[in-house]
C-alpha positions in Angstrom: 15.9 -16.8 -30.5 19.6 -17.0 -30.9 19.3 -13.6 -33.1 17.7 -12.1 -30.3 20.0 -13.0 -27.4 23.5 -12.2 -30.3 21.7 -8.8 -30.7 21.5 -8.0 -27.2 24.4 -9.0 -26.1 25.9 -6.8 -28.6 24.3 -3.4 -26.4 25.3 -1.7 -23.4 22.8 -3.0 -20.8 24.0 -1.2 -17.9 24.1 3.1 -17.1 28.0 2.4 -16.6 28.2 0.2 -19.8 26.7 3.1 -21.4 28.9 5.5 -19.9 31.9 3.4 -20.6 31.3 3.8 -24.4 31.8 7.4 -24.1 34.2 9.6 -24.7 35.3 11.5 -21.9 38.3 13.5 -23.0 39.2 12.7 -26.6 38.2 14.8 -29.7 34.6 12.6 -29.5 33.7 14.3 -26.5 33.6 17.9 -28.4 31.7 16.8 -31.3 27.9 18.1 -31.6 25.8 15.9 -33.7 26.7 16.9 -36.9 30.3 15.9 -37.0 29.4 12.6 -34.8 26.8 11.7 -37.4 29.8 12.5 -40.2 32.1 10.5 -38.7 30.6 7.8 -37.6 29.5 7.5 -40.8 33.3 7.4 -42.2 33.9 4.8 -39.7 31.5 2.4 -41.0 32.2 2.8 -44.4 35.4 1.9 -43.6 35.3 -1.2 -41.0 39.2 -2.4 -42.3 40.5 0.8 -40.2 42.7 0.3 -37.5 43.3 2.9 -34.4 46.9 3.6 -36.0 46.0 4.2 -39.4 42.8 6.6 -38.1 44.9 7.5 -34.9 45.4 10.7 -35.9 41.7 11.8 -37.3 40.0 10.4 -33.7 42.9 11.1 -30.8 41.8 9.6 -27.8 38.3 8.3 -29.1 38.8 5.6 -32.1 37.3 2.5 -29.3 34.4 4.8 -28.3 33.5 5.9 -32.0 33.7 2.0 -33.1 31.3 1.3 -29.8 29.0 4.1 -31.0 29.2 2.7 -34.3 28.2 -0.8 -33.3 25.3 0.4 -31.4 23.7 2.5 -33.9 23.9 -0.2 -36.7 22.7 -2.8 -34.4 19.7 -0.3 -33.8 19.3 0.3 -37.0 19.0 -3.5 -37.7 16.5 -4.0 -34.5 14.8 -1.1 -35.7 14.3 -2.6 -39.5 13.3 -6.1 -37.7 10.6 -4.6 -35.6 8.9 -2.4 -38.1 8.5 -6.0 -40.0 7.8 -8.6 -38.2 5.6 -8.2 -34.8 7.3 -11.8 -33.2 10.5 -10.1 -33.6 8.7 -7.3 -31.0 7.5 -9.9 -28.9 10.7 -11.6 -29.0 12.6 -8.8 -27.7 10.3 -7.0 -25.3 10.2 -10.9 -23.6 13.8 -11.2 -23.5 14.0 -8.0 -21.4 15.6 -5.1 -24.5 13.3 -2.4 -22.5 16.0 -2.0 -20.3 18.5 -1.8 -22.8 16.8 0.8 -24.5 16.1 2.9 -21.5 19.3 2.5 -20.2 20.6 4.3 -23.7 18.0 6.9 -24.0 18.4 7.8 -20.6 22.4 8.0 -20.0 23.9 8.1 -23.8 24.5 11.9 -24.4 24.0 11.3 -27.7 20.8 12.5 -29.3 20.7 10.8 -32.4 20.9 7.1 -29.6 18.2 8.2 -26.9 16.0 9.1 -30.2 16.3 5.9 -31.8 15.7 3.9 -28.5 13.0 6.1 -27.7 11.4 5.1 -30.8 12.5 1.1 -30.3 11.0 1.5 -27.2 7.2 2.5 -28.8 7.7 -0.1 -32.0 8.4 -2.9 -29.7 4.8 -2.4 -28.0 3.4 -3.0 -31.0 1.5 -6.3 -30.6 -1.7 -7.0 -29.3 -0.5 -9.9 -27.3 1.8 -7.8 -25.0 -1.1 -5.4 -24.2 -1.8 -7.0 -21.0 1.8 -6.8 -20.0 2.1 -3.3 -21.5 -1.3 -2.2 -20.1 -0.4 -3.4 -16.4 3.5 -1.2 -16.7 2.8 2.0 -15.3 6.5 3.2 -16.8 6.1 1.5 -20.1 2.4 3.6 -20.1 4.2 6.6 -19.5 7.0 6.1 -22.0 4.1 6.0 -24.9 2.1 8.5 -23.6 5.9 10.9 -23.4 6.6 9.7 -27.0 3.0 10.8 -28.4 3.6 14.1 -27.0 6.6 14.7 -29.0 4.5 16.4 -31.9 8.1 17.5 -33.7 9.2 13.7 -34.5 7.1 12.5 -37.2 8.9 9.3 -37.3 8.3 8.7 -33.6 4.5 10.0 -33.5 3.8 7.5 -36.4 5.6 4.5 -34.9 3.5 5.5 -31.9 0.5 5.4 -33.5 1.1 2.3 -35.4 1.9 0.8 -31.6 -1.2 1.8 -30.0 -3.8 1.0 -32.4 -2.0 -2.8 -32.3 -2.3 -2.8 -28.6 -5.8 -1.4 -28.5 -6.9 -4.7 -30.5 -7.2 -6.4 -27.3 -11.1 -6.0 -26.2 -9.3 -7.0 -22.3 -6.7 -4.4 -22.3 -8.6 -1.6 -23.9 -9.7 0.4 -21.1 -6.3 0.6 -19.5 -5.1 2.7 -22.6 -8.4 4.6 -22.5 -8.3 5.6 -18.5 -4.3 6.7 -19.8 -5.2 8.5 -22.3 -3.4 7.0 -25.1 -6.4 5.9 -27.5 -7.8 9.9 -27.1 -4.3 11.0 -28.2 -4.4 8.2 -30.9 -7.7 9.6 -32.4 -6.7 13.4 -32.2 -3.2 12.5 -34.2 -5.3 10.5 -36.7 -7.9 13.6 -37.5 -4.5 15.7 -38.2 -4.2 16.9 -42.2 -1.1 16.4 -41.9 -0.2 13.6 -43.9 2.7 12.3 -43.1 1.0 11.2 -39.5 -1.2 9.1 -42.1 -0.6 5.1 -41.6 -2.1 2.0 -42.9 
């Protein structure tokens, strides 16, 4: 539980929190998302780097680049926890990260952050235990049935598939995912050829 609560607190949790992390006027705030994804990667390869020795590569946007960092590492981390270990889901969808994520996906400009939350988002449903709360959360419906419709992101379809088929283990909560729709859209996805919708 401590890694849970240290791992939160370590994400925006707020639309102004996520706003604050971004740059507004420096050279960040003109990068698409190939340069961002470039450097940020420099950044974290080199954590010893101070804002005067890297002053000059990131005017105006070394803090926000070392927030943006942060976050997508911790991501990563959550992201590599979840697909693992289904208390670690339960963990975090208990101690309230929904928000968290939503809050990124929804007011990050980034692409590369409202991806990966979207896709935190769908792994953390991932237990049959939380299909009664799940079932019963109109918006958390609506936020699995959004990500099975993105066709394009293999990653995201399978995690989504992956997350209903757990949540349609429980004989009480079935029907809910039936009368949305989910388990129809689960079926079609797992008749596709394509195989790299196939999972275990």
């Amino acid at each position: 539980e401590p890694l849970l609560t240290n791992l939160l607190s370590l994400l925006p949790r707020t639309e102004l929190e996520v706003k604050c992390m971004q740059s507004a006027k420096g050279v960040m705030s003109t990068w698409s998302d190939k340069p961002l994804a470039e450097q940020s990667a420099f950044l974290a390869s080199h954590p010893e780097c101070s804002m005067s020795e890297v002053g000059e590569i990131f005017p105006e946007s070394f803090r926000q680049l070392q927030c943006y960092v942060l976050v997508e590492e911790v991501l990563e981390v959550m992201d590599k926890l979840m697909g693992r270990m289904t208390l670690f889901r339960e963990g975090l969808f208990h101690k309230g990260a929904a928000q968290h994520f939503i809050n990124i996906h929804l007011h990050s400009k980034y692409s590369r952050l409202q991806a990966r939350c979207l896709r935190l988002l769908v792994l953390m449903a991932g237990s049959p235990r939380l299909a009664g709360a799940i079932g019963s959360n109109h918006k958390y419906m609506d936020i699995i049935h959004f990500a099975l419709c993105q066709t394009a992101d293999h990653s995201l379809l399978k995690a989504c598939m992956a997350s209903v088929r757990e949540l349609s283990r429980d004989p009480e909560s079935l029907d809910r995912f039936v009368e949305r729709g989910l388990v129809q859209a689960l079926g079609r996805h797992v008749r596709s050829n394509d195989p790299t919708l196939q999972i275990n």
